[in-house]
N, C-alpha and C positions, 0 to 999 in steps of 0.2 A: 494331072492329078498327083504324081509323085512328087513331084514340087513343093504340092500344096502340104503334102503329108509331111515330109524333108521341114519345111519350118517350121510345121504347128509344134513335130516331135522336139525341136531347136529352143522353142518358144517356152515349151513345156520344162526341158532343160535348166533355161534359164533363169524361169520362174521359181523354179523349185531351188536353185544357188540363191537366188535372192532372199527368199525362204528361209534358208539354212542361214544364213547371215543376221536376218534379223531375230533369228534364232540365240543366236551367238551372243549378240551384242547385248540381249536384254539380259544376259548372265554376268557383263563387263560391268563390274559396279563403278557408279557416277554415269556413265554414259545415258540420254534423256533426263539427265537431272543437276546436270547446270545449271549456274546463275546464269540468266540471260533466258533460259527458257522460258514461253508463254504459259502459263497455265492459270483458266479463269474458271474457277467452281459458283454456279448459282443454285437453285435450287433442284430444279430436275434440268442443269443445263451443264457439260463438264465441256471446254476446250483447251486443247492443249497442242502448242505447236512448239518443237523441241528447234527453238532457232541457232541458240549457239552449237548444240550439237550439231546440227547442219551443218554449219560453218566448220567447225572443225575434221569433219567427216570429206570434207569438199576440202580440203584443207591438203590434210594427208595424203587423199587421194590422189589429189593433183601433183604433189611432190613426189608420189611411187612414179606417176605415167612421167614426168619430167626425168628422174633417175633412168627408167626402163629406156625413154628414149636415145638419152645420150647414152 
């Protein structure tokens, strides 16, 4: 059982960094509001899927853990 407790608290850690980030980012002006982003308004229907930010996020990212590695 302390195992089990050891990840949830881990889980719980890392959910709440993740959190904090998406925190973060919604105050970074332009970030989810690229061109290239989906976003379709109908009438009681909103979809929005933030694809270039994606990409650019997966972007950076990948070039920090390349840096860190080498």
């Amino acid at each position: 059982m302390f195992d089990i407790g050891r990840s949830l608290i881990l889980f719980g850690v890392f959910l709440a960094l993740i959190g904090g980030l998406i925190m973060l980012f919604a105050k970074v002006p332009g970030i989810g509001k690229l061109p290239g982003d989906v976003l379709i308004q109908r009438k009681n229907f909103t979809f929005y899927f933030p694809w270039v930010t994606c990409l650019l996020i997966s972007l950076v990212l990948s070039l920090l853990f390349w840096f860190i590695k080498k």
